[in-house]
Wavefront OBJ file of the C-alpha trace (Angstrom):
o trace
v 0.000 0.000 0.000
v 1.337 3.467 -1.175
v -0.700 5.834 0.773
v -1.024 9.513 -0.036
v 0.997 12.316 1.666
v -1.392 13.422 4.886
v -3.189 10.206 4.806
v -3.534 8.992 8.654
v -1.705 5.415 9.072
v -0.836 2.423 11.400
v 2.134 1.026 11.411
v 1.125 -2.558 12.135
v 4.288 -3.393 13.396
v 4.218 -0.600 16.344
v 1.138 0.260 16.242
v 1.499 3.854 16.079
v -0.647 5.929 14.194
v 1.536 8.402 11.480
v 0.346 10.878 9.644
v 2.378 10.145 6.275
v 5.293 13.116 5.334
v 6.268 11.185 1.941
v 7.786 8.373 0.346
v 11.621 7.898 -0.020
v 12.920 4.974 -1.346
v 11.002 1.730 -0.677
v 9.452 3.417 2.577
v 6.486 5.337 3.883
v 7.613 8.380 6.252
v 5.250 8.935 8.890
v 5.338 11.455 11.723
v 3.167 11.027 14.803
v 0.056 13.200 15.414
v 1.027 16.097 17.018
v 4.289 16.325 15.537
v 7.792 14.759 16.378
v 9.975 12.271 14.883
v 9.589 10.825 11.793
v 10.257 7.223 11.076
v 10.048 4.936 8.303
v 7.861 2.075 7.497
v 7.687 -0.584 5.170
v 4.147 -0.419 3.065
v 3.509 -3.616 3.378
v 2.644 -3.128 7.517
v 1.028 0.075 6.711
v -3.039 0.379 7.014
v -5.515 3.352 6.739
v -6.409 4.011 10.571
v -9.745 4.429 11.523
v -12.214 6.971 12.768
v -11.696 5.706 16.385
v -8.050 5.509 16.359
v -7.649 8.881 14.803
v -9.665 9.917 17.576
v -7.263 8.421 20.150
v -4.465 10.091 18.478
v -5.636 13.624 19.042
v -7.253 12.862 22.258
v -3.410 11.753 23.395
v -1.910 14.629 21.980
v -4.454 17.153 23.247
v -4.281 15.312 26.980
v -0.083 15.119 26.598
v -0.389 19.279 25.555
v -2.404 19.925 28.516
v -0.194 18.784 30.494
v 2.735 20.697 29.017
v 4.511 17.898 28.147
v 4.635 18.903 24.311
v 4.584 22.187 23.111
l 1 2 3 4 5 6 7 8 9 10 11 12 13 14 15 16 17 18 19 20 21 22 23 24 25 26 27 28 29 30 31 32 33 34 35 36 37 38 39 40 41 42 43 44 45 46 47 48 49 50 51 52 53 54 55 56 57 58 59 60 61 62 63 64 65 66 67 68 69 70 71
């Protein structure tokens, strides 16, 4: 799977959810929600996440900024 640039991901084997930042080589770049890190993927562990874990994703990120610990 080759998803688009901004497309919301899992990365099956961490299960993190990515938003996707591009495609170099053979990998998908993904960057958490929020912001942070990017880290590369193989495609073939990559999925479209859902409504729900979108959901978590902010909800995490809005809980971690409210308690300072990201900008």
């Amino acid at each position: 799977m080759k998803p688009p640039v901004g497309a919301y991901v899992v990365d099956t084997r961490t299960e993190r959810i990515g938003v996707v930042m591009g495609h170099e080589g053979p990998y998908v770049q993904l960057r958490p929600y929020g912001g942070g890190r990017e880290w590369d993927a193989d495609p073939g562990v990559v999925r479209h996440a859902t409504p729900a874990e979108r959901l978590r994703a902010a909800t995490a990120y809005a809980n971690a900024r409210s308690r300072g610990e990201v900008p």
